[in-house]
C-alpha positions in Angstrom: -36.7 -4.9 15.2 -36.5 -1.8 13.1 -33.6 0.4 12.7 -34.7 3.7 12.3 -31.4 6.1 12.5 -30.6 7.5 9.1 -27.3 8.4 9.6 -25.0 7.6 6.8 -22.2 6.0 6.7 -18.6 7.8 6.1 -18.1 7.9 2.6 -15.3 5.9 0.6 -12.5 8.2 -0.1 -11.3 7.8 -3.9 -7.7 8.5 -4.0 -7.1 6.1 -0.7 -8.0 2.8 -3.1 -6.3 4.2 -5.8 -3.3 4.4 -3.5 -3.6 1.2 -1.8 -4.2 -0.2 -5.6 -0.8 1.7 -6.1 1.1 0.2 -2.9 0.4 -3.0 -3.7 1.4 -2.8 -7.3 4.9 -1.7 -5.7 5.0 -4.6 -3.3 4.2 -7.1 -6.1 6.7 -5.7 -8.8 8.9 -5.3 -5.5 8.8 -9.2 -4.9 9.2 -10.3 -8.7 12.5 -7.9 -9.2 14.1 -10.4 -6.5 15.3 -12.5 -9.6 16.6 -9.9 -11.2 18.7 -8.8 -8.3 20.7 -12.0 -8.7 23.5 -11.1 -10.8 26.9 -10.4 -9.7 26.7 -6.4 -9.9 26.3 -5.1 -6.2 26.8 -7.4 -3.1 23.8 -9.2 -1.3 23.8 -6.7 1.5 23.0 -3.7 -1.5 20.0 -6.0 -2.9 18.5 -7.2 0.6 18.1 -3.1 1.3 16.9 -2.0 -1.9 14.1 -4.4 -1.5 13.4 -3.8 2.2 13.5 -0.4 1.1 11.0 -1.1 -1.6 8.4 -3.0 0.4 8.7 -0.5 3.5 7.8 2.0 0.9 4.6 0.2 0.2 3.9 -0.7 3.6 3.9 2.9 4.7 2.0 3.9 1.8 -0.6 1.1 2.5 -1.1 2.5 6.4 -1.3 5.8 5.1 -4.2 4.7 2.7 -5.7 2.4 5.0 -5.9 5.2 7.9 -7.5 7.6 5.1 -9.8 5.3 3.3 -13.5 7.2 4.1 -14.2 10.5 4.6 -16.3 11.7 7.3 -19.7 13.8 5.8 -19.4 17.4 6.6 
């Protein structure tokens, strides 16, 4: 069997892996601050939603990316 459509297939947007390279960068330096969150200044409910904010910032980010990754030929 032979497949003979041409078509080409979406292209592979840039800035979208550079951004998911980005987002997981954040979730990585995200996870090794936890250590350093373990002193005394603030209480454990300021540290849990710093990092919650963190990684929901990177998992929004990484969505975003993911839903943008190729670009459709015009």
């Amino acid at each position: 069997m032979t497949d003979t459509t041409t078509e080409q297939p979406p292209a592979l947007n840039t800035r979208s892996v550079v951004g998911l390279g980005a987002c997981a960068a954040v979730a990585l330096v995200g996870i090794f601050l936890i250590p350093t969150l373990q002193g005394p200044s603030g209480g454990l409910n300021v540290r849990f939603w710093t990092m919650a904010a963190l990684e929901l910032l990177a998992m929004g980010g990484v969505v975003y990316f993911v839903l943008n990754l190729h670009e459709e030929p015009s």
